[in-house]
Backbone as CSV, one residue per row, in Angstrom:
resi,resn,N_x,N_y,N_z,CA_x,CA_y,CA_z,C_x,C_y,C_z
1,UNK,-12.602,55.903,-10.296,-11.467,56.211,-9.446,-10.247,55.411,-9.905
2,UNK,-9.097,55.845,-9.924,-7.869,55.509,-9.888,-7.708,54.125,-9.125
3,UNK,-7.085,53.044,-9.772,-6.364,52.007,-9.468,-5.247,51.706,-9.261
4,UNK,-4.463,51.598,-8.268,-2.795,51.384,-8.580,-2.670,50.022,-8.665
5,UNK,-1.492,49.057,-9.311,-1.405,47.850,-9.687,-1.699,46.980,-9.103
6,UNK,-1.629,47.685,-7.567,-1.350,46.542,-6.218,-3.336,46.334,-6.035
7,UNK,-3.829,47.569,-6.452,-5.352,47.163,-6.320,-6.207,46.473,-7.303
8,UNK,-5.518,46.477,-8.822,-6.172,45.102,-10.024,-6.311,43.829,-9.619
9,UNK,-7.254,43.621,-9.669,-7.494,42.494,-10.001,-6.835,41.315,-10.942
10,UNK,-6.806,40.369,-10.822,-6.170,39.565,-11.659,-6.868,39.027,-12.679
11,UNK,-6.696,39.318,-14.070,-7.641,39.232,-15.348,-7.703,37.572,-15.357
12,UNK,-7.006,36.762,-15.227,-7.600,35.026,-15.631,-6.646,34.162,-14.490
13,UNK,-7.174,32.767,-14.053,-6.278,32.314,-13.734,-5.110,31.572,-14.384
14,UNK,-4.706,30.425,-14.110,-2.817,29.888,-14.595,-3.830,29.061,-15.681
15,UNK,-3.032,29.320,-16.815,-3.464,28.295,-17.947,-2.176,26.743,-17.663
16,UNK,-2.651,25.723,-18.188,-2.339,24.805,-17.891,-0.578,24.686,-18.252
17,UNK,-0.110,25.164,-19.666,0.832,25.117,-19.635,1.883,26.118,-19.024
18,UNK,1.494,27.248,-18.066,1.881,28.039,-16.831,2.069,27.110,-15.545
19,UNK,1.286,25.824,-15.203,1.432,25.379,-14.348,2.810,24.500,-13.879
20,UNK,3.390,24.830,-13.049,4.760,24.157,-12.717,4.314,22.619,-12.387
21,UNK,5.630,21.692,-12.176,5.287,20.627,-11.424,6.087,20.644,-10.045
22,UNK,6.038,19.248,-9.566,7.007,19.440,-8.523,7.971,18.751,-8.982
23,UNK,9.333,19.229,-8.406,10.108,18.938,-8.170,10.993,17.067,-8.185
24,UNK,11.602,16.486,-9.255,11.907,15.398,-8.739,12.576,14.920,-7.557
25,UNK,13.655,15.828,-7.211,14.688,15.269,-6.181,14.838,13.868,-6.414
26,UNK,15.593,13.522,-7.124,16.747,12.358,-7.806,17.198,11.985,-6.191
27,UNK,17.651,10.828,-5.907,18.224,10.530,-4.591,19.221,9.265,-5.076
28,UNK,19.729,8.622,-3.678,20.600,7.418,-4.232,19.726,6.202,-4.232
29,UNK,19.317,5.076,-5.269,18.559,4.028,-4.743,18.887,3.446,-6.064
30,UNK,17.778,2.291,-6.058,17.543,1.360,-7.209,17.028,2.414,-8.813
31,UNK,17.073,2.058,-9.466,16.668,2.575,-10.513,15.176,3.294,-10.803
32,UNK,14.888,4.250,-10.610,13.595,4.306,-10.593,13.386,5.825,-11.610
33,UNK,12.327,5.696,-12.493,11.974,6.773,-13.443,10.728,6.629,-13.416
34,UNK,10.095,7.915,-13.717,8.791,8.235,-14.077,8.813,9.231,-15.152
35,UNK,7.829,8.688,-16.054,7.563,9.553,-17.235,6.195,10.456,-17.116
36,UNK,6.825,11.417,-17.858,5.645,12.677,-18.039,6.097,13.241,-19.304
37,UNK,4.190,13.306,-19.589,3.899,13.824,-20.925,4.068,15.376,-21.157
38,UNK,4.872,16.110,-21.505,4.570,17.279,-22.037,4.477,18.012,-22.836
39,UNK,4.305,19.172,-23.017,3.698,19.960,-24.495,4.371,19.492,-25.459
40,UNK,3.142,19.330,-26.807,3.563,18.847,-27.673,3.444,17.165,-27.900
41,UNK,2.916,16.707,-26.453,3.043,15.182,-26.955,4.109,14.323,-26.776
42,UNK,5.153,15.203,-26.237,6.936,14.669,-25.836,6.666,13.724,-24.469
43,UNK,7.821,13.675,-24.369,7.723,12.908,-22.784,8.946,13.071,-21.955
44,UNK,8.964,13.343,-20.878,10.419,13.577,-20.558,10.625,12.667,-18.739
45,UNK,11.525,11.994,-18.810,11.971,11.197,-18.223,12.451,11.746,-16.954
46,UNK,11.473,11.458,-15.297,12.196,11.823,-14.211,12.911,10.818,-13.689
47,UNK,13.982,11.254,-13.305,14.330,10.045,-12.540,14.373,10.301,-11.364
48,UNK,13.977,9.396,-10.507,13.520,9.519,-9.008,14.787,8.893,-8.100
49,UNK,15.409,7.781,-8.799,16.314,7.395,-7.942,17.280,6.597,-8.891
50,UNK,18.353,6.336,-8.435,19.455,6.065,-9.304,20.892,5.531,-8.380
51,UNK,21.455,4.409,-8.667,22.523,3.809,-8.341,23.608,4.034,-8.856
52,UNK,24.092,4.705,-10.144,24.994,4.489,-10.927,24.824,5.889,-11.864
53,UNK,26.470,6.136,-11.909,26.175,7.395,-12.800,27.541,7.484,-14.036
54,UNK,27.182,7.571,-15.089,28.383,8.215,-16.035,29.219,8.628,-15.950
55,UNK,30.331,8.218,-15.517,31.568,9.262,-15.324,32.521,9.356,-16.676
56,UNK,33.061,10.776,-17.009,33.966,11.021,-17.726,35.425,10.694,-17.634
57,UNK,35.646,9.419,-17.601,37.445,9.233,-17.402,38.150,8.766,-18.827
58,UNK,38.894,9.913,-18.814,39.774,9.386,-20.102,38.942,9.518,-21.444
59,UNK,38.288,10.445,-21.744,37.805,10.509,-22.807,36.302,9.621,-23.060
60,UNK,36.415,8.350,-21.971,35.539,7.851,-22.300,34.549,7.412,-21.033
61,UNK,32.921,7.034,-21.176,32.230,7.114,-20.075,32.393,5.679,-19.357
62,UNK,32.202,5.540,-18.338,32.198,4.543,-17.220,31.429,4.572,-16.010
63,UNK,30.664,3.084,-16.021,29.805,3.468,-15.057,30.224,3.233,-13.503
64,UNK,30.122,4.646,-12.587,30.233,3.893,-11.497,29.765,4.293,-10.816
65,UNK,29.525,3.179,-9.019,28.463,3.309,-8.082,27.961,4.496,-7.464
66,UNK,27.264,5.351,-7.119,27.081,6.520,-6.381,27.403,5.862,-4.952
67,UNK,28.165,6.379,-3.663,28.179,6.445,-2.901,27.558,7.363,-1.538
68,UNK,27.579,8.836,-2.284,27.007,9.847,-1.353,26.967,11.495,-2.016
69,UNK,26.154,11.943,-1.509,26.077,13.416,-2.124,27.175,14.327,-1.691
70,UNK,28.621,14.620,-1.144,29.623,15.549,-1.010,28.832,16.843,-0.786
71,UNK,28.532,17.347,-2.130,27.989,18.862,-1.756,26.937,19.476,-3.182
72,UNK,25.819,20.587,-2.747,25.042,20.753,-3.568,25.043,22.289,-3.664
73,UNK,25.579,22.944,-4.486,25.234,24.161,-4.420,24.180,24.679,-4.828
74,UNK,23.106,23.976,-5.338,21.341,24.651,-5.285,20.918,24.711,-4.077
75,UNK,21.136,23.945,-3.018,20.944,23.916,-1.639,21.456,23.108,-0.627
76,UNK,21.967,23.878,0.464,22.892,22.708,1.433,22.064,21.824,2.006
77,UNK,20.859,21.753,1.999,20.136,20.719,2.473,19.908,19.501,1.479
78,UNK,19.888,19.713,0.303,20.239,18.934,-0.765,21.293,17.942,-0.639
79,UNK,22.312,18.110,-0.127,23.515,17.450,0.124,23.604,16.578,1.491
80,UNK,22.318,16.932,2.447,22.285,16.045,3.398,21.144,14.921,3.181
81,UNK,20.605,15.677,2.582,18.928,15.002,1.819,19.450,13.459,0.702
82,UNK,20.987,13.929,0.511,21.338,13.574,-0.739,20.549,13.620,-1.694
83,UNK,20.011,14.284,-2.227,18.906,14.742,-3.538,19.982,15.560,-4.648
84,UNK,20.358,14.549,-5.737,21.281,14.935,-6.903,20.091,16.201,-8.052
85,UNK,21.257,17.138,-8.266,20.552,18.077,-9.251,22.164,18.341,-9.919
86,UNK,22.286,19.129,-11.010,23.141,19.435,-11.923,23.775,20.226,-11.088
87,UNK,25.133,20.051,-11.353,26.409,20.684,-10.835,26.630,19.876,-9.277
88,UNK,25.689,18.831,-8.835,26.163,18.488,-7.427,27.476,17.481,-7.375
89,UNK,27.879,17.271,-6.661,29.607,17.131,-6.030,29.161,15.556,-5.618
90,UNK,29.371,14.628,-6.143,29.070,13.254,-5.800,30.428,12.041,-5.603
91,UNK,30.110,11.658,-4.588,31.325,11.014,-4.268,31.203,9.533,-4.974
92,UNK,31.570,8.623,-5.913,31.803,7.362,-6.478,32.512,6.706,-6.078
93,UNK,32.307,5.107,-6.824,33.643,4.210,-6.257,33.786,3.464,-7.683
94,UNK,34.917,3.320,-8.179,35.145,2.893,-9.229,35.870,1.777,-9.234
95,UNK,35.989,0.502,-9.316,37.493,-0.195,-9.324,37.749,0.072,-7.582
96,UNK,37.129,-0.122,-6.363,37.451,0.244,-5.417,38.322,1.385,-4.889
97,UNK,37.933,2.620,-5.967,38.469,3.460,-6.191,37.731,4.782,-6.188
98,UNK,37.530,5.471,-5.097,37.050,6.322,-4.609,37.076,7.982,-5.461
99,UNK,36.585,8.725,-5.660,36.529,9.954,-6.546,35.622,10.712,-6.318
100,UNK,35.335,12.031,-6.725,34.404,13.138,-6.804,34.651,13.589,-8.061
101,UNK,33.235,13.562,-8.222,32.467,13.408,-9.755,31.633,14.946,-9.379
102,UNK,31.067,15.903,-10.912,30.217,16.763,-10.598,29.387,16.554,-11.807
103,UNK,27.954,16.462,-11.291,26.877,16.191,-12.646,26.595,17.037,-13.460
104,UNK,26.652,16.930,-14.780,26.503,17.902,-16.009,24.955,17.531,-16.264
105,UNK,24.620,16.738,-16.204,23.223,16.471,-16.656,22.066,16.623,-15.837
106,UNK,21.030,17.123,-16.359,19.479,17.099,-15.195,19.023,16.429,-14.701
107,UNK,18.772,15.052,-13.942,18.370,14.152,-13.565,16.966,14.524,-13.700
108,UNK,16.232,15.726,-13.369,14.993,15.687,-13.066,14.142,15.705,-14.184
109,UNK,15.522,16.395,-15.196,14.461,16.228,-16.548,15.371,15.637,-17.803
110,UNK,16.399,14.853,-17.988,16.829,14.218,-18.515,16.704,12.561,-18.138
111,UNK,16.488,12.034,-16.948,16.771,10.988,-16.886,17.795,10.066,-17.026
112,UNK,18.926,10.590,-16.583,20.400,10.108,-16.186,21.096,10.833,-15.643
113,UNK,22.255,10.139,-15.183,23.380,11.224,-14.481,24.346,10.919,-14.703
114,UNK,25.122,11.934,-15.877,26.641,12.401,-16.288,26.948,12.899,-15.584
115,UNK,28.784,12.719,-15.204,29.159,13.522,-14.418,30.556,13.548,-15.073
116,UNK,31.577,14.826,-14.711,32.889,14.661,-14.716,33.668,14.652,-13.518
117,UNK,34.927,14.008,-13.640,35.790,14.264,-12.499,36.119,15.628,-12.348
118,UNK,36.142,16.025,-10.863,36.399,17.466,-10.722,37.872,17.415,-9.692
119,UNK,38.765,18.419,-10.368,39.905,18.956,-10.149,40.756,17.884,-9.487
């Protein structure tokens, strides 16, 4: 008898490198990274929490304090969570000098946070 797709069966389960992980959610704190091994033997750097981020002023980078998450467009709960991901809206203090910064870099799978000044 006839099978339609929705009635197959599923031929194997998730091979290992199919399997996702979770999620870092980067936040504001002390410095904190965890490494993981992946394909190939690489390793790639989460960072879990972070005080200080790269900013682009003037051509050149400078580090300054994270203060608070502004806004996250992967998710608005992100921004109350303060949980940094790429492209989020982060408020700094530089020189007692206040700014909004937006992160170019992955925290979850780079292990730092670049950002530029926005507009």
């Amino acid at each position: 008898m006839y099978q339609t797709p929705s009635e197959k069966l599923k031929k194997r389960g998730k091979r290992k490198y199919e399997i996702a992980r979770e999620p870092a959610n980067t936040s504001i704190g002390e410095h904190k990274i965890k490494k993981i091994r992946v394909r190939g033997g690489n390793v790639k750097n989460r960072l879990l929490a972070e005080k200080y981020a790269n900013v682009l002023i003037d051509s050149t980078y400078q580090k300054c304090e994270i203060l608070s998450v502004v806004d996250n467009p992967a998710n608005r709960n992100f921004a109350r969570a303060n949980i940094i991901t790429k492209g989020a809206i982060l408020k700094v203090k530089k020189d007692s000098k206040e700014m909004n910064v937006k992160v170019t870099s992955r925290p979850g799978q780079d292990g730092i946070i670049n950002a530029v000044l926005t507009g």
